[in-house]
LUMSE-100050 format. One record per residue (C-alpha): z, y, x; residue number from 1. Coordinates in pm, 1 decimal, padded with zeros to 6 digits. Layout:
Z, Y, X, NUM $
...
This chain:
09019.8, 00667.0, -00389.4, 1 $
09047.5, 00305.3, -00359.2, 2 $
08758.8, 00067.2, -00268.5, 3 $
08834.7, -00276.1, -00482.2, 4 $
08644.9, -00589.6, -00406.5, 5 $
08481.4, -00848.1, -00661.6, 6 $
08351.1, -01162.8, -00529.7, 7 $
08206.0, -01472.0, -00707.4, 8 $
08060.4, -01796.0, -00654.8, 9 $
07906.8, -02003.3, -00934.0, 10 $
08098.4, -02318.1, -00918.7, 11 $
08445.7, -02411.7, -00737.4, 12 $
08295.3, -02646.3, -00508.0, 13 $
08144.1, -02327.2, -00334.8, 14 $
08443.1, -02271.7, -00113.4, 15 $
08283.2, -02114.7, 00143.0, 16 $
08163.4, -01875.5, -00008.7, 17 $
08422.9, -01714.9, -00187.1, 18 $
08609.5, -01746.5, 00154.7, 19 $
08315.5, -01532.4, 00337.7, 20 $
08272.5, -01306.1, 00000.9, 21 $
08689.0, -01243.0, 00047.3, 22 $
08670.4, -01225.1, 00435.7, 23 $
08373.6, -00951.4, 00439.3, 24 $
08530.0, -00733.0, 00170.9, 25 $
08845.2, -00685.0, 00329.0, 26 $
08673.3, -00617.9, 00665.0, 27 $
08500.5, -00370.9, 00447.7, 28 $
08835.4, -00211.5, 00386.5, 29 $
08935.9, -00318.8, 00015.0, 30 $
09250.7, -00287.6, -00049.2, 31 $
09185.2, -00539.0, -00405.9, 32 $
09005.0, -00810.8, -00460.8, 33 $
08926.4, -00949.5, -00854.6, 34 $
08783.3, -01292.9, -00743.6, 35 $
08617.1, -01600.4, -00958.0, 36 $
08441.8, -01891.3, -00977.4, 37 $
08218.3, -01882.3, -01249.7, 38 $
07825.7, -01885.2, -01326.8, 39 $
07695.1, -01490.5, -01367.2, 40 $
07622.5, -01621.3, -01792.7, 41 $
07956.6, -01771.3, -01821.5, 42 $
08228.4, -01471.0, -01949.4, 43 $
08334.7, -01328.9, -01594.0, 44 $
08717.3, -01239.0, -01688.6, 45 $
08800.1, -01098.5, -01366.6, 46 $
08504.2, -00909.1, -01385.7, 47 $
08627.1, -00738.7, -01638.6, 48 $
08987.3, -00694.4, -01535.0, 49 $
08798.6, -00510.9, -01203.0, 50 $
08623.0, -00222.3, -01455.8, 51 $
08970.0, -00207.4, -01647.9, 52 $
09132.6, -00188.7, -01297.9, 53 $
08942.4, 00098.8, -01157.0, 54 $
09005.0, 00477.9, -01195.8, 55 $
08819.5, 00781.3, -01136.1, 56 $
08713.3, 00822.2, -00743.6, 57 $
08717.3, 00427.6, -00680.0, 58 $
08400.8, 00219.9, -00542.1, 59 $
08353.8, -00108.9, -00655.0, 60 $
08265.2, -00305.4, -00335.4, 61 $
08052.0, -00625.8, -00398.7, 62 $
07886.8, -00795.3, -00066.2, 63 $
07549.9, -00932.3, -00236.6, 64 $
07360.1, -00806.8, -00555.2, 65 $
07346.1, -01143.8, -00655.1, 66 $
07723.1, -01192.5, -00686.2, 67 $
07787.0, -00903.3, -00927.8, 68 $
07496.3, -00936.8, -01166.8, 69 $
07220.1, -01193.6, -01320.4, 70 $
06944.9, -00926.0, -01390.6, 71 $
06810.2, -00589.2, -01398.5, 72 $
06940.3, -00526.3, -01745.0, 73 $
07289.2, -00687.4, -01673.7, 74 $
07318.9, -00478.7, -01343.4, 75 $
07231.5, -00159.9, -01535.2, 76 $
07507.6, -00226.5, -01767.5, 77 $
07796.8, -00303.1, -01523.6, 78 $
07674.3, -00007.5, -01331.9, 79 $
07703.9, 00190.8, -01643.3, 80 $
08047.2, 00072.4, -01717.5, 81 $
08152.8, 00143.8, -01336.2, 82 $
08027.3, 00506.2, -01352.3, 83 $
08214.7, 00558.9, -01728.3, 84 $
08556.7, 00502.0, -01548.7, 85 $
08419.0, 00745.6, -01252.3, 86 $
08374.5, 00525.5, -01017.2, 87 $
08071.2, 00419.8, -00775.8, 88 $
07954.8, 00050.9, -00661.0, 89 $
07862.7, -00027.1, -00308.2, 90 $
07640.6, -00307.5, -00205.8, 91 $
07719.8, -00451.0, 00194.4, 92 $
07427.8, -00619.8, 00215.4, 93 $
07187.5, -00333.0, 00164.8, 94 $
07449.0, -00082.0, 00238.2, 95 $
07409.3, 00101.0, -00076.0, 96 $
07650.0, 00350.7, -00276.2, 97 $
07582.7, 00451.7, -00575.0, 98 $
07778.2, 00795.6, -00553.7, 99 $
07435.1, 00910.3, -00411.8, 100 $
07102.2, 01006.8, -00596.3, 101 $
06898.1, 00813.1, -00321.6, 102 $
07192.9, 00496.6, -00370.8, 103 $
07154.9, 00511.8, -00730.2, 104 $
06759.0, 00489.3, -00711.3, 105 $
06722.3, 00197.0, -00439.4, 106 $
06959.5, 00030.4, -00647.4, 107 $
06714.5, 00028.6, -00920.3, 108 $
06410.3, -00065.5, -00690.8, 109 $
06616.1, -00320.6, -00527.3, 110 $
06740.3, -00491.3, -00861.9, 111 $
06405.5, -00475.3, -00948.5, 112 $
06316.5, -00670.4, -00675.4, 113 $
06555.6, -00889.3, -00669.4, 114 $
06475.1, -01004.1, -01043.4, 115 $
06164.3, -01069.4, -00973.5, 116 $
06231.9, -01309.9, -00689.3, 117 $
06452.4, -01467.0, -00938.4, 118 $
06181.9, -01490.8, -01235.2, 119 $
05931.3, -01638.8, -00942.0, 120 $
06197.6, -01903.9, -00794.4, 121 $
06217.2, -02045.5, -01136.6, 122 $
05867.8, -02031.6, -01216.7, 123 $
05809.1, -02209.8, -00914.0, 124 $
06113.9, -02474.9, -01004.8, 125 $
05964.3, -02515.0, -01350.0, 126 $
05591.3, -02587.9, -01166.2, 127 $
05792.0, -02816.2, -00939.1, 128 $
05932.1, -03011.1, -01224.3, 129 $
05610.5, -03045.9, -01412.8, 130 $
05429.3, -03230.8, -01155.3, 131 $
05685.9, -03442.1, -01060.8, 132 $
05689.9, -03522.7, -01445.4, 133 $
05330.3, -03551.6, -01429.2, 134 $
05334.4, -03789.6, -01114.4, 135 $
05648.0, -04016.9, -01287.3, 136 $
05876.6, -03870.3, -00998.2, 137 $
06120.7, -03690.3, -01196.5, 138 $
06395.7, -03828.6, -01311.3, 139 $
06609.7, -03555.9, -01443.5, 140 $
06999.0, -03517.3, -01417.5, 141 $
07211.9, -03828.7, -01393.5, 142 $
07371.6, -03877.1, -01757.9, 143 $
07768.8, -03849.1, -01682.2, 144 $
07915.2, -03914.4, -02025.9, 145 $
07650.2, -04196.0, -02070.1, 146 $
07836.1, -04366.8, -01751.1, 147 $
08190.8, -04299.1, -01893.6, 148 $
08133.6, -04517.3, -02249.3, 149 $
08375.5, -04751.2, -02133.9, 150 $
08611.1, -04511.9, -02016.5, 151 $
08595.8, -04306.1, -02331.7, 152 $
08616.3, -04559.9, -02580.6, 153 $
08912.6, -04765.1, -02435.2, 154 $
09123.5, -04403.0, -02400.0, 155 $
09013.9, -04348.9, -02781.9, 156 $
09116.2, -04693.3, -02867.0, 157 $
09499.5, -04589.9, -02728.6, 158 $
09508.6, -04291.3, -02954.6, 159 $
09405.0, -04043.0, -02775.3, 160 $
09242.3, -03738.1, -02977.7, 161 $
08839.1, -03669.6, -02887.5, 162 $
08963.3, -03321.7, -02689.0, 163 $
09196.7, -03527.3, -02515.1, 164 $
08973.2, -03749.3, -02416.1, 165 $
08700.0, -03500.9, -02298.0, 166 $
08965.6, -03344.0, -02076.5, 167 $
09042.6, -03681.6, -01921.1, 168 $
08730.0, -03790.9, -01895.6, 169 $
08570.8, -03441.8, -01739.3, 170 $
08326.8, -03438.3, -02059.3, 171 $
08249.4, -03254.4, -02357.2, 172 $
08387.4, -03309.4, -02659.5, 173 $
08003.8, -03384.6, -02832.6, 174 $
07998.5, -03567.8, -02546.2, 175 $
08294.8, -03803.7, -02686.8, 176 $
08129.6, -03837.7, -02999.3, 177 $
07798.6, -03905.7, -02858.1, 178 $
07953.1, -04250.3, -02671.4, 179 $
08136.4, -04326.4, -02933.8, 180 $
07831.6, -04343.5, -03203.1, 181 $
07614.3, -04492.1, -02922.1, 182 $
């Protein structure tokens, strides 16, 4: 049996927490550690390489809900995928293991739960957003690309290809396109 650690934050500029995520699971004993930096909708890679990783008898050691899975359905799924290699998932923050009956069960309440906190927080951003539409306050995301024309049409003007200039540029390449036709 080997207890193997996945951590993730949803962008790289959360340092800390992929540093506390890494510190807690090997307190917690795991002996691996798959590790990323990604939002839970992006492809998680190292996700995957974890449920490839495992073998019969493992646990799958994650220290928040939140970090291993976006929803009920998603959770139910990775569970499922754990438990068709033979292994089990444990939860630090709740202490829960899913090798039990009663694990396996507040793991379902508790997803539940936690789902539903997430379906009211962005209800409640959404209701946010409205009024300060409503009241003129909102002003929305800063356009980056918009602020780069300059930038992106002198580097296109030296040659460089639209991909290359979204990588230079930290863009997309519609992006490109949409300051050059602008």
């Amino acid at each position: 049996m080997m207890l193997v650690g996945y951590a993730r934050t949803s962008t790289t500029e959360q340092v800390a927490g992929i540093d506390a995520q890494r510190r807690d699971l090997t307190a917690a004993g795991c002996e691996k550690l798959f590790e990323e930096q990604v939002s839970s909708v992006a492809p998680r890679k190292e996700l995957n390489a974890l449920i490839d990783f495992i073998r019969e008898g493992d646990v799958v050691v994650v220290t928040k809900l939140d970090r291993l899975a976006r929803s009920m359905r998603d959770l139910m799924e990775i569970v499922a995928r754990i438990e068709a290699k033979g292994a089990s998932l444990r939860i630090l923050a709740m202490d829960l293991d899913t090798a039990s009956p009663t694990g396996k069960l507040m793991m379902n309440v508790l997803g539940s739960v936690a789902q539903f906190e997430r379906e009211m927080m962005l209800e409640r951003q959404r209701e946010g957003i409205a009024k300060a539409k409503a009241e003129g306050k909102y002003k929305g995301r800063k356009p980056t690309a918009r602020n780069k024309t300059d930038e992106i049409r002198a580097l296109k003007a030296q040659g460089l290809t639209a991909d290359e200039v979204a990588t230079k540029v930290g863009v997309s390449v519609r992006s490109v396109f949409r300051s050059l036709s602008s």
